[in-house]
Steps between C-alpha positions, in 0.01 A plus 500: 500500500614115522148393609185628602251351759119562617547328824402501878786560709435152711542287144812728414766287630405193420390541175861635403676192652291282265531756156887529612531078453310552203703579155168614291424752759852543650579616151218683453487911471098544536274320710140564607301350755157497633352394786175434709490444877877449526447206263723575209218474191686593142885581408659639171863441395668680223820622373508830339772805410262744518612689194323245197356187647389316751456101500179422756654122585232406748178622568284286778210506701336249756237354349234592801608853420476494126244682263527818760709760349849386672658342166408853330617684821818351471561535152384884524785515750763387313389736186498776780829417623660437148367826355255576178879521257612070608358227365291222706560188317419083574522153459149363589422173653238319280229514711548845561469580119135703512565680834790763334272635272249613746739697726633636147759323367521509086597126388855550294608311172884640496658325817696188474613258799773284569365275781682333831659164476404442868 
């Protein structure tokens, strides 16, 4: 299971060329999409072992398709995907800060970081 994808066969193709030149997805072992009208509307990236945990490293949706369910869709696939035994862990952008909660996310005070130099 190197990747999974919720996509119309007509985007297939291309859509691989591009996440092929792409290291964060190339590298990549779970990735969710959704989609509206062949337009491709929200994606989720993460890297997991699914055994213990799973790090949810990107989690976006197109801002004329937010606040309808598709950031919580996606993260409820991932959690299906992983299993109820692994872990969903992340790194939020600022901004982004009161959204986990709400789609049930429990802040944590034991993590520690060491961040990029580029």
């Amino acid at each position: 299971m190197w990747q999974r994808f919720l996509l119309r066969p007509a985007f297939v193709a291309p859509l691989m060329i591009w996440l092929e030149s792409n290291k964060m997805f190339a590298n990549a072992n779970l990735i969710i999409s959704a989609w509206h009208e062949g337009q491709l509307v929200g994606v989720c990236r993460a890297l997991t072992d699914f055994s213990y945990c799973c790090y949810l490293s990107d989690l976006a949706v197109d801002k004329a398709f937010q606040k309808q369910g598709i950031g919580h869709e996606l993260i409820d696939r991932v959690r299906s995907a992983i299993g109820e035994e692994v872990a969903l862990i992340l790194l939020s952008a600022p901004e982004a800060m009161t959204y986990y909660p709400k789609v049930g996310f429990k802040n944590v005070e034991n993590g520690f970081i060491i961040k990029r130099i580029r």
